[in-house]
DRENBANU-302542 format. One record per atom (N, C-alpha, C): atom name; x, y, z; chain; residue in one letter. Coordinates in steps of 0.05 Angstrom, whole numbers, plus 5000, padded with zeros to 4 digits. Layout:
+------+------+------+------+-------+-----+
! atom !    u !    v !    w ! chain ! res !
+------+------+------+------+-------+-----+
!   CA !    X !    Y !    Z !     A !   A !
...
+------+------+------+------+-------+-----+
END
This chain:
+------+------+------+------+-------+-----+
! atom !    u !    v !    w ! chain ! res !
+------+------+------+------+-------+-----+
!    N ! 5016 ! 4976 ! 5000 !     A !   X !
!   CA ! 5000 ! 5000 ! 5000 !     A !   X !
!    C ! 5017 ! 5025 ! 5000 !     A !   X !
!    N ! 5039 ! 5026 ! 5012 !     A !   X !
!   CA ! 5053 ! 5052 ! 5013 !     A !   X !
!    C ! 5069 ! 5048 ! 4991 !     A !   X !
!    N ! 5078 ! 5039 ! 4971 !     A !   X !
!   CA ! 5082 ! 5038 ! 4942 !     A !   X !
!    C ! 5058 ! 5049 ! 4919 !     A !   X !
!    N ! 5034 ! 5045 ! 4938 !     A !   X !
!   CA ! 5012 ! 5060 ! 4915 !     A !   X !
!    C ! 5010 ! 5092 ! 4925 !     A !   X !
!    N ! 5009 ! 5098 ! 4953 !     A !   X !
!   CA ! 5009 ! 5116 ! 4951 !     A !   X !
!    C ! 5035 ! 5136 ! 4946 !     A !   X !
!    N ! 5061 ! 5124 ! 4949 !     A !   X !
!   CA ! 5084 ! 5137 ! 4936 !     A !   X !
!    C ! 5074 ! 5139 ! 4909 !     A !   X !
!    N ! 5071 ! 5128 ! 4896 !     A !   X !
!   CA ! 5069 ! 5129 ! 4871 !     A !   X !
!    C ! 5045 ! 5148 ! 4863 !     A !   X !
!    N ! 5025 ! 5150 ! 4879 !     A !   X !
!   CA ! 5004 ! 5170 ! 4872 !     A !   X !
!    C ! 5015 ! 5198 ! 4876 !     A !   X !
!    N ! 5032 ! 5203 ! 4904 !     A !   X !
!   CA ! 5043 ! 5224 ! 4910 !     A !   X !
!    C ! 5062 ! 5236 ! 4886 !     A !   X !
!    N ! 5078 ! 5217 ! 4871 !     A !   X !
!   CA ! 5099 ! 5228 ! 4850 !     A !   X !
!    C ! 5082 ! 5237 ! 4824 !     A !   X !
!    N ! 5055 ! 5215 ! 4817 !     A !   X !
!   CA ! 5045 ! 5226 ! 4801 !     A !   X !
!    C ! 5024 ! 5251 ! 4793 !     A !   X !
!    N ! 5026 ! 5258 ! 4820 !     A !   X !
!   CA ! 5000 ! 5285 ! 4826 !     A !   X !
!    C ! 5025 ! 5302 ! 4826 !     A !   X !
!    N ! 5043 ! 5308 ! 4826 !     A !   X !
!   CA ! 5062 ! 5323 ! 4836 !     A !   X !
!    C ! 5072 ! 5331 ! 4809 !     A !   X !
!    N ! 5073 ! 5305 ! 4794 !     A !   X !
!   CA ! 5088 ! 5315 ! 4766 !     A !   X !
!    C ! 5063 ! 5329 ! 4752 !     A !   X !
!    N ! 5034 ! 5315 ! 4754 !     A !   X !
!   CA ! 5017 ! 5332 ! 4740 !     A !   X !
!    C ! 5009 ! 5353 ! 4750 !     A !   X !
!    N ! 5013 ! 5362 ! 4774 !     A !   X !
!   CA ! 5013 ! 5390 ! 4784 !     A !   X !
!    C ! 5034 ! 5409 ! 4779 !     A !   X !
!    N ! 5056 ! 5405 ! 4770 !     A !   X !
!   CA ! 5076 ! 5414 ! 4767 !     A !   X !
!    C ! 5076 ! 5422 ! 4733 !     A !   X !
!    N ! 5076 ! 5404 ! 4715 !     A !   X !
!   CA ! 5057 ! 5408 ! 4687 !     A !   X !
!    C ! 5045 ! 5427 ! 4682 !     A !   X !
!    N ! 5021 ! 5429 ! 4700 !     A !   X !
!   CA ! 4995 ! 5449 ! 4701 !     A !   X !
!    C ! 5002 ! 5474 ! 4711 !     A !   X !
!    N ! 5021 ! 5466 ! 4722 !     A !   X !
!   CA ! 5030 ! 5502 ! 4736 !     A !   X !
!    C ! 5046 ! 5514 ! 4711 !     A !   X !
!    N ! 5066 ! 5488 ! 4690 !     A !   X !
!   CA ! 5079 ! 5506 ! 4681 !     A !   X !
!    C ! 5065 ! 5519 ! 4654 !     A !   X !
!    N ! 5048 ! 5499 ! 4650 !     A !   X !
!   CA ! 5027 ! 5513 ! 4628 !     A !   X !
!    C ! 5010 ! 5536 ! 4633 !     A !   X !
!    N ! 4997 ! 5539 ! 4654 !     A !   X !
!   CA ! 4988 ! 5557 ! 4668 !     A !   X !
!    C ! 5000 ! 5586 ! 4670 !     A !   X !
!    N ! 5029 ! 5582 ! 4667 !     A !   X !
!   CA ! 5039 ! 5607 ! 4675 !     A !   X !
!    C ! 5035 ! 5625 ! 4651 !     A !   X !
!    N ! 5035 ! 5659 ! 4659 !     A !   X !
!   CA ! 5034 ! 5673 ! 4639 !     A !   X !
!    C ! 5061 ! 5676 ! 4622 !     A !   X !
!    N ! 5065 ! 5683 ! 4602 !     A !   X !
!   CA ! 5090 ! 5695 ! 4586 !     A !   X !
!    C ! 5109 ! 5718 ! 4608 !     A !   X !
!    N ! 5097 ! 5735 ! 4623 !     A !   X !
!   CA ! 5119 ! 5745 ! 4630 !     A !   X !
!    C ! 5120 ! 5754 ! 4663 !     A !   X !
!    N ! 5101 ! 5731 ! 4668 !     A !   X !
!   CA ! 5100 ! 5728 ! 4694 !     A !   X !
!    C ! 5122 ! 5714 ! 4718 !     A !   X !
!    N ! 5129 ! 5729 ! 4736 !     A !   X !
!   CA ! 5158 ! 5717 ! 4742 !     A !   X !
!    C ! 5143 ! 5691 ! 4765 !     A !   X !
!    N ! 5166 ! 5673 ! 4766 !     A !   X !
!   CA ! 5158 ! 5649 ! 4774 !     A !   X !
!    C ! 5155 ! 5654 ! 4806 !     A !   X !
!    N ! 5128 ! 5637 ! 4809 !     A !   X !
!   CA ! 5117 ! 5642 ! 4836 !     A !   X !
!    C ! 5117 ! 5615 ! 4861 !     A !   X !
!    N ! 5138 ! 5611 ! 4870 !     A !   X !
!   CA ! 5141 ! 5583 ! 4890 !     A !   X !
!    C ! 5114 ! 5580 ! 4910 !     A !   X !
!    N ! 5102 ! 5600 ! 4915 !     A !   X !
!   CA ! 5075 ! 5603 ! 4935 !     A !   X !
!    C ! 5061 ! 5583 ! 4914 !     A !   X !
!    N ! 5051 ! 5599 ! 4899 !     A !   X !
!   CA ! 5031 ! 5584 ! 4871 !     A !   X !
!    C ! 5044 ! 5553 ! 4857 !     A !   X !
!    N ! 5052 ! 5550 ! 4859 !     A !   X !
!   CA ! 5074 ! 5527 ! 4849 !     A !   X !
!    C ! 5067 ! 5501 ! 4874 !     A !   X !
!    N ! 5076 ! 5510 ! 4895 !     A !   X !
!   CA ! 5078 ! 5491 ! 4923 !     A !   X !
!    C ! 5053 ! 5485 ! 4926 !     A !   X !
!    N ! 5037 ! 5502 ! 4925 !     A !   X !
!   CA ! 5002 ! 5485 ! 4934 !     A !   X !
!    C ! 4988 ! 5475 ! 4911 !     A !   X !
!    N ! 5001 ! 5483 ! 4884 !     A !   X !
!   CA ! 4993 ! 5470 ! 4862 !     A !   X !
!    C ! 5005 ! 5434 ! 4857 !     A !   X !
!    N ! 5022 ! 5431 ! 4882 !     A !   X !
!   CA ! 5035 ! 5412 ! 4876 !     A !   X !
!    C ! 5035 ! 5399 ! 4904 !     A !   X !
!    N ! 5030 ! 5402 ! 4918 !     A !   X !
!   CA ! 5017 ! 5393 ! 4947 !     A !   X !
!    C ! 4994 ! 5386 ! 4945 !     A !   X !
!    N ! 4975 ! 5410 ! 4936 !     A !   X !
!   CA ! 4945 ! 5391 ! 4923 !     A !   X !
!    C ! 4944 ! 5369 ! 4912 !     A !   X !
!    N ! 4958 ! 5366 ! 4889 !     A !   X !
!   CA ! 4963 ! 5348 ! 4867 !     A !   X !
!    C ! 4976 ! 5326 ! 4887 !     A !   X !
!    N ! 5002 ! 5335 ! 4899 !     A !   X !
!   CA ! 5002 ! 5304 ! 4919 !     A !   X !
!    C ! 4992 ! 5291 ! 4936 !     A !   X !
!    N ! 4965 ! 5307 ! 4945 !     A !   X !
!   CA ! 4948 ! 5299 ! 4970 !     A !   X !
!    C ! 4926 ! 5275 ! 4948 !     A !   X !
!    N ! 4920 ! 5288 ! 4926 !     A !   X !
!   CA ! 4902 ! 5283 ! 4910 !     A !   X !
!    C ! 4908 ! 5250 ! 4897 !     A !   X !
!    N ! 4944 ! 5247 ! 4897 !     A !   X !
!   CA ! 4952 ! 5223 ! 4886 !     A !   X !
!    C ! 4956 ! 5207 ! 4918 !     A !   X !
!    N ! 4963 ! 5219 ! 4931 !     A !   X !
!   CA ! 4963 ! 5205 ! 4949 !     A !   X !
!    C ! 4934 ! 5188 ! 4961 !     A !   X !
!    N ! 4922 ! 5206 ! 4954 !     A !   X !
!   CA ! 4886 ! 5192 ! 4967 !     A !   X !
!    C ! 4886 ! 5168 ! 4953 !     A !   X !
!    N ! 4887 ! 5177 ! 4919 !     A !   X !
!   CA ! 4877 ! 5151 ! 4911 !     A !   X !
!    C ! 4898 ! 5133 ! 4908 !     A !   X !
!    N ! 4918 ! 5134 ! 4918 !     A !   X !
!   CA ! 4938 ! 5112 ! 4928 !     A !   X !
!    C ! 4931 ! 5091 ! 4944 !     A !   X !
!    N ! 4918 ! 5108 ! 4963 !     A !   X !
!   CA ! 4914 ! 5100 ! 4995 !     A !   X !
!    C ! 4888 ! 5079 ! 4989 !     A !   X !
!    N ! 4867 ! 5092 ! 4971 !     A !   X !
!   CA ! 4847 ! 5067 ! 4966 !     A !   X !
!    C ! 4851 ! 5049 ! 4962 !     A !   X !
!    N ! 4861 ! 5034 ! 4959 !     A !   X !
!   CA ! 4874 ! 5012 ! 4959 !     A !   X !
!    C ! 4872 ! 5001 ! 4914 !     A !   X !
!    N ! 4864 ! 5015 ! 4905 !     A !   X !
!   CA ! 4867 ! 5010 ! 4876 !     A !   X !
!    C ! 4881 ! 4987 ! 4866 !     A !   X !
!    N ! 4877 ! 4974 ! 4847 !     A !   X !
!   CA ! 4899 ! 4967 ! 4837 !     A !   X !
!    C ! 4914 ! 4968 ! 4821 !     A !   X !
!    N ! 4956 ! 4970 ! 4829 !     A !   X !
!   CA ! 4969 ! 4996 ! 4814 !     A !   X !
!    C ! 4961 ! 4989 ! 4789 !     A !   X !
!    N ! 4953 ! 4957 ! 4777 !     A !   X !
!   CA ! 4957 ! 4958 ! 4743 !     A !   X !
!    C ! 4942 ! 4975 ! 4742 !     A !   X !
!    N ! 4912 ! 4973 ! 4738 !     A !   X !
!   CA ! 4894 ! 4986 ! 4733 !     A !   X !
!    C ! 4893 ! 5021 ! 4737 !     A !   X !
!    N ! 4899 ! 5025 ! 4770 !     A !   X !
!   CA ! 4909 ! 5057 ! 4762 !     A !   X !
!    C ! 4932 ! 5073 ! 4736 !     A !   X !
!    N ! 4946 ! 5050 ! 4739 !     A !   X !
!   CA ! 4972 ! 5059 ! 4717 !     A !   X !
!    C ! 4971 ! 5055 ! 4696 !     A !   X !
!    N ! 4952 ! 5033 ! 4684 !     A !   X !
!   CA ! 4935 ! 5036 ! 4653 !     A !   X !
!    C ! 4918 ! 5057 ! 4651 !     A !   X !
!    N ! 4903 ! 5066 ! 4669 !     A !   X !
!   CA ! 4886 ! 5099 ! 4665 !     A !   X !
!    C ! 4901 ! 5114 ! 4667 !     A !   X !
!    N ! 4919 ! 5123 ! 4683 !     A !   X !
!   CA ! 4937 ! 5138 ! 4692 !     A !   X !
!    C ! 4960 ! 5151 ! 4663 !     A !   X !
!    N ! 4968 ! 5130 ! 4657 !     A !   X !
!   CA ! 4988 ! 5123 ! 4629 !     A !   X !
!    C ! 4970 ! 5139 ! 4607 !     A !   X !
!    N ! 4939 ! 5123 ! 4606 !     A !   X !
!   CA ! 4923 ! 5130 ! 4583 !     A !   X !
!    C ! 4924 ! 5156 ! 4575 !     A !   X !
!    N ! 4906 ! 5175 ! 4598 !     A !   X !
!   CA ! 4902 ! 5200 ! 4594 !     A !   X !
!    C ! 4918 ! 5215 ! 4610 !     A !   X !
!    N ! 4936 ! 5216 ! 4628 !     A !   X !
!   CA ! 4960 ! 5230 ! 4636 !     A !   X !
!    C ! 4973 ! 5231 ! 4622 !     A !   X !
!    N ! 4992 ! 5215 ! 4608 !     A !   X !
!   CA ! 5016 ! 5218 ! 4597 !     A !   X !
!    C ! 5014 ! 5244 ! 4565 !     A !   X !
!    N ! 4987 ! 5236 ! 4563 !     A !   X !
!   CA ! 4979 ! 5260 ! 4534 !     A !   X !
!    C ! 4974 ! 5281 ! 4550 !     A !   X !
!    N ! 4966 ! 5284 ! 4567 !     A !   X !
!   CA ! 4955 ! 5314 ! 4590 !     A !   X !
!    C ! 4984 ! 5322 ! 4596 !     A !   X !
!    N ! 4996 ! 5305 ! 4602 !     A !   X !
!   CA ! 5033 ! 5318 ! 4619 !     A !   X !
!    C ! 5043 ! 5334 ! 4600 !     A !   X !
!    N ! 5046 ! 5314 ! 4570 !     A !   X !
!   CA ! 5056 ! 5325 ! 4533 !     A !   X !
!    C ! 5042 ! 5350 ! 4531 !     A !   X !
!    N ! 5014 ! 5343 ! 4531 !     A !   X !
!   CA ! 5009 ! 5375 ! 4518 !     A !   X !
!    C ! 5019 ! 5397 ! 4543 !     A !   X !
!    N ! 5014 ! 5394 ! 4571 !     A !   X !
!   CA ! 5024 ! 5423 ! 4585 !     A !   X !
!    C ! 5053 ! 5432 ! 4582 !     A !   X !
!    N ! 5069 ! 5413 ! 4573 !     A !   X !
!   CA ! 5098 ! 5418 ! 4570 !     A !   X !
!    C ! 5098 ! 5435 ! 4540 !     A !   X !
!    N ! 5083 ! 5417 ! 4523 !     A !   X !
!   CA ! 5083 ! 5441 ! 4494 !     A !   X !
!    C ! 5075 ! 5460 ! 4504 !     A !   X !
!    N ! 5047 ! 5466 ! 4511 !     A !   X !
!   CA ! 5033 ! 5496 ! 4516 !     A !   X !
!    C ! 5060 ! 5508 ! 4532 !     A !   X !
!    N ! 5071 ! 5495 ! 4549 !     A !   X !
!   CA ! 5090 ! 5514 ! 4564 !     A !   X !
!    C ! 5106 ! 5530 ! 4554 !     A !   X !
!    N ! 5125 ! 5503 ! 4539 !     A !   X !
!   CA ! 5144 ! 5515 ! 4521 !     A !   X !
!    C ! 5130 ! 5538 ! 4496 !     A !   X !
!    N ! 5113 ! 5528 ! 4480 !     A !   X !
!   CA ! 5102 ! 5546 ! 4480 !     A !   X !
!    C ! 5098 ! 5579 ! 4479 !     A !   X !
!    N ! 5083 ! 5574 ! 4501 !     A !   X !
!   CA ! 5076 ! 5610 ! 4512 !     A !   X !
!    C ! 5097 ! 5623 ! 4521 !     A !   X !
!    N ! 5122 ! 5607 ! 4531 !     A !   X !
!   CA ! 5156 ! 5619 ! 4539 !     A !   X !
!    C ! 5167 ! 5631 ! 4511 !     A !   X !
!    N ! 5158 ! 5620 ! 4488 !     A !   X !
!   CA ! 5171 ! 5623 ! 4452 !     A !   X !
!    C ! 5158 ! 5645 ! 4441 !     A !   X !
!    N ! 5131 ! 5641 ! 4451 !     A !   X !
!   CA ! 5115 ! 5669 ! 4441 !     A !   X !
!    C ! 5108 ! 5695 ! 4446 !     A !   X !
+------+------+------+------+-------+-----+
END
């Protein structure tokens, strides 16, 4: 069980972290307040459904499915809106 929820914790963290960087404006200077609870949320959030006791295949086949294209596109939009 504490392998699922490590694992929920790293993956709310990376997609909170994603979302912040897509999120950010072009010339907005980087904000660690906004950042830290965008990514503490996100780890409380992976952490929960860690903790349900899920199972990891099954979380990590959904997880994989539509995360991994959600993570891709916030890193383009990031890069991105930094280019433009």
């Amino acid at each position: 069980m504490l392998g699922n929820i490590i694992s929920g914790v790293v993956g709310g963290v990376v997609f909170g972290f994603s979302g912040y960087l897509k999120n950010q404006k072009k010339n907005e200077s980087f904000d660690y307040m906004k950042l830290g609870i965008t990514v503490i949320v996100a780890g409380i959030v992976g952490a929960v459904a860690g903790y349900t006791g899920m199972e990891y295949g099954a979380v990590a086949d959904a997880t994989f499915a539509g995360g991994i294209g959600l993570v891709a596109e916030n890193i383009v939009k990031a890069v991105y809106r930094k280019l433009a």
